[in-house]
Each structure stands twice: as structure tokens, then as C-alpha cells.
C-alpha positions in Angstrom: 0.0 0.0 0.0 1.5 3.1 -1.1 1.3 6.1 1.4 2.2 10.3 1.2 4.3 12.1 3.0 2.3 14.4 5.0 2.5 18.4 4.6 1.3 20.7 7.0 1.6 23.3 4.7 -1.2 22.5 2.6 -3.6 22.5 5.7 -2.3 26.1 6.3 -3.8 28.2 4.1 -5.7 30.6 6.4 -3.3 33.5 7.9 -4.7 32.5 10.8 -3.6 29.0 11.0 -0.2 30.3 10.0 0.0 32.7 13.2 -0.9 29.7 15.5 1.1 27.5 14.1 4.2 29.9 14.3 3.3 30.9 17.8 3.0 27.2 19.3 6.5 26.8 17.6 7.9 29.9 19.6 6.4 28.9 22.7 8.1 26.4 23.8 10.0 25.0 20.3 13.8 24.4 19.3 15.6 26.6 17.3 15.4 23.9 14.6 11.2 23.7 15.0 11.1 27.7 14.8 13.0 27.2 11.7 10.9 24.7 10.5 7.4 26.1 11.4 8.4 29.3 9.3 9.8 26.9 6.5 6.2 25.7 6.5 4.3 28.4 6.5 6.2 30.5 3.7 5.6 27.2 1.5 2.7 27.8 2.2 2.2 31.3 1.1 4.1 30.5 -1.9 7.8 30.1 -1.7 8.4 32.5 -4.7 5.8 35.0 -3.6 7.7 35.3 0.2 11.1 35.7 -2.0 9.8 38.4 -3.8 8.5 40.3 -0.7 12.3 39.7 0.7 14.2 40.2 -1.8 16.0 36.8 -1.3 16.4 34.5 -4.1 13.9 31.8 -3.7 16.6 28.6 -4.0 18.7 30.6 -1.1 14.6 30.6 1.0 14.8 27.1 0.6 18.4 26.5 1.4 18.4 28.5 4.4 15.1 27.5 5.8 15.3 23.9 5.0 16.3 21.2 7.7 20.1 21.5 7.3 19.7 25.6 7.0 20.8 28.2 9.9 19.5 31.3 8.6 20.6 34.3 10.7 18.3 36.4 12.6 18.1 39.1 9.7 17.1 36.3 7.2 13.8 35.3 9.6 12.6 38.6 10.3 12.3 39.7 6.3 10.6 35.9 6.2 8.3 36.9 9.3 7.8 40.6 7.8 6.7 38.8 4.6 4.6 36.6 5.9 2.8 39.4 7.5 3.5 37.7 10.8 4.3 40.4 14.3 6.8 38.8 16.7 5.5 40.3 20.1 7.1 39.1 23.8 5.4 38.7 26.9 6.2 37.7 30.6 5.9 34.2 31.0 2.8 33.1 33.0 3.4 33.2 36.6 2.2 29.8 38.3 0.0 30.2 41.1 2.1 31.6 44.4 2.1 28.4 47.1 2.5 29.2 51.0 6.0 28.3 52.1 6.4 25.1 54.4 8.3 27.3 57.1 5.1 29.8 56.8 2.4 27.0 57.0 4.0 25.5 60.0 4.1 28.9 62.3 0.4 29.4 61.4 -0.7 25.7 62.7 1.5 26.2 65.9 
């Protein structure tokens, strides 16, 4: 039985999709699966459309976005301005505050 290599970017045709898929990648993804998750997403937008809004040559896209590629940082942002994507930070999320064992023990005394 033959089978096909699966593609996420042909189920990621909506902007939105693209955004949440590149934001679960920078949440808690390796360098590599940042790289990746833009790789996708910019085949999906149309590799020689996103080279065009760079101004990178579309075999140098592939090369540096691919699984062997290290792009540097300037690289991803004209791929993330392209994309139409905003790169935005935020504090992490605190986890709830827990009473200290010393503190808990002084209160039951």
C-alpha cells in the first residue's frame, strides 16, 4: 500500500492558522522547529511569492530555511515581515504563588 508524505503546509492556508502555528512553535520549540514552522508556512504562502517580498532569491529561501539551514536572525525577520506575521514578547505566566512550608508550620503552631 502506497502512502504520502504528509505536509502541513497544505492545511495552512488561512493567515490565521499560520499565526498559531508559528506561535506554538515559539512557545516552547527548538531553534530547529522555529526554523521549521516558518519553512512551512512560507511554502505555504508560496515560496516565490515570500522571495519576492524579501528580496532573497527563492533557491537561497529554501536552502536557508530547510532542515540542514541556519539562517541568521536578519534572514527570519524579512521571512516573518513577509509573511505578515508580528513577533511580540510577553512575561511568562506566573504559576499560582504556594505558601512556604516554614510559613504553613508557624500558622498551625
Amino acid at each position: 500500500m502506497a502512502t504520502t508524505r504528509f505536509d502541513a503546509a497544505e492545511y495552512l492556508a488561512e493567515p490565521e492558522a499560520q499565526a498559531e502555528f508559528l506561535a506554538a512553535a515559539l512557545e516552547d520549540g527548538t531553534a530547529d522547529e522555529i526554523r521549521a514552522a516558518i519553512n512551512t508556512i512560507a511554502r505555504a504562502r508560496g515560496m516565490t511569492e515570500v522571495a519576492k517580498a524579501t528580496g532573497i532569491r527563492r533557491e537561497q529561501l529554501y536552502r536557508a530555511l530547510g532542515e540542514d539551514g541556519n539562517p541568521e536572525f536578519a534572514t527570519i525577520l524579512k521571512v516573518i515581515r513577509a509573511l505578515g506575521v508580528k513577533l511580540t514578547s510577553a512575561p511568562p505566566k506566573a504559576a499560582p504563588k504556594r505558601k512556604s512550608a516554614k510559613k504553613a508550620g508557624r500558622r498551625a503552631a
